[in-house]
C-alpha positions as CSV (number, residue, x, y, z in Angstrom):
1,X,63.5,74.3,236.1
2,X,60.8,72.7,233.3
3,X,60.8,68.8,234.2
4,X,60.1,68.5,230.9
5,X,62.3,67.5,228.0
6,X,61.7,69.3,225.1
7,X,63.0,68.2,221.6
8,X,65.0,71.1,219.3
9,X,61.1,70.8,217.1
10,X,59.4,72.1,220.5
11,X,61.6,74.9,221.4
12,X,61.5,76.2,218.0
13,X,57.9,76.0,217.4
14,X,57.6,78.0,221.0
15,X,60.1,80.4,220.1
16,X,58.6,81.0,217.0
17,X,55.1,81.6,218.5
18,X,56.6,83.7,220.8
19,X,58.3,85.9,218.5
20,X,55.6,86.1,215.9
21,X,53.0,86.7,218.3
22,X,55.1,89.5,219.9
23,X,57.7,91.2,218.3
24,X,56.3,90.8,214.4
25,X,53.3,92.5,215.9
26,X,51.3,91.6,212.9
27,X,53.4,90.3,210.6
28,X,53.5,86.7,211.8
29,X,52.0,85.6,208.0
30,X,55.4,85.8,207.5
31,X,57.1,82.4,208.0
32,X,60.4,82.4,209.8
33,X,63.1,79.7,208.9
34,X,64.5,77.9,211.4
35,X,68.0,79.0,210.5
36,X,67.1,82.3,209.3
37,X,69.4,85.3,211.0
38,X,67.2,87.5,213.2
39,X,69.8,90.3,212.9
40,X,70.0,89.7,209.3
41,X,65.8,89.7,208.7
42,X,65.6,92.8,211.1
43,X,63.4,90.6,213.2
44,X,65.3,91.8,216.5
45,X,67.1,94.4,217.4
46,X,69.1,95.2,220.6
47,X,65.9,95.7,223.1
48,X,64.4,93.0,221.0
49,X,67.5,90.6,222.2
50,X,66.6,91.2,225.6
51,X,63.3,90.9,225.5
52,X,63.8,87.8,224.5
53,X,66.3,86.7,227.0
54,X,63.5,87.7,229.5
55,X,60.8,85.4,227.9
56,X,63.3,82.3,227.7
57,X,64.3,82.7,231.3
58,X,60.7,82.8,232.8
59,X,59.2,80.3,230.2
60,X,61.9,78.0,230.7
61,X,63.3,78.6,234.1
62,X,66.6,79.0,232.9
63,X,69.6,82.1,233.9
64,X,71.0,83.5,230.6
65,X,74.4,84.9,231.3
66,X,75.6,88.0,229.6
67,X,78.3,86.0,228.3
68,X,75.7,83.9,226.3
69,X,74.0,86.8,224.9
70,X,75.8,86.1,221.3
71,X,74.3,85.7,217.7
72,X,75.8,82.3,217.9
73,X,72.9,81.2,220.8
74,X,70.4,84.0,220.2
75,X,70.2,84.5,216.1
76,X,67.8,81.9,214.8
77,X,65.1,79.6,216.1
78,X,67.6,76.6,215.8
79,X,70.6,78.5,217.8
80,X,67.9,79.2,220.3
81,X,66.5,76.1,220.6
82,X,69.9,74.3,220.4
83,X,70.8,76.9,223.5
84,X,67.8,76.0,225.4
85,X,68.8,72.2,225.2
86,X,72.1,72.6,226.9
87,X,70.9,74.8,229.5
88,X,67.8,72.9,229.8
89,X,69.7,69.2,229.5
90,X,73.3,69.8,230.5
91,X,75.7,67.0,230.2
């Protein structure tokens, strides 16, 4: 697991690179708002979702259980990044 502790700024800015550099393919003039809905944009679909999950466990050592695979952890960059904080920090 990252040593580090990341601040909900951090994981959204990483996310966002992440997902603009990747799954915009192109399109990453466009800005993303932190609490924008990725369903909702079109930004990710199904596969996209997963992809994701992928990239989140290696970059930040972390398991993502199916049952966490919801729009309520996964939909923005601040549901992420509030997600990565309790897995990443858990009380």
């Amino acid at each position: 697991m990252m040593s580090e502790k990341l601040d909900t700024a951090s994981l959204v800015s990483k996310v966002r690179e992440y997902i603009s550099g990747t799954i915009l393919l192109g399109l990453s003039d466009q800005s993303i708002e932190p609490d924008e809905s990725f369903l909702q944009r079109g930004i990710l679909d199904s596969t996209g979702v997963l992809e994701l999950v992928g990239v989140l466990e290696d970059r930040f050592g972390i398991k993502v259980d199916d049952d966490d695979i919801t729009p309520d952890n996964l939909n923005s960059l601040n549901s992420i990044a509030a997600y990565l904080q309790r897995k990443l920090n858990p009380a």
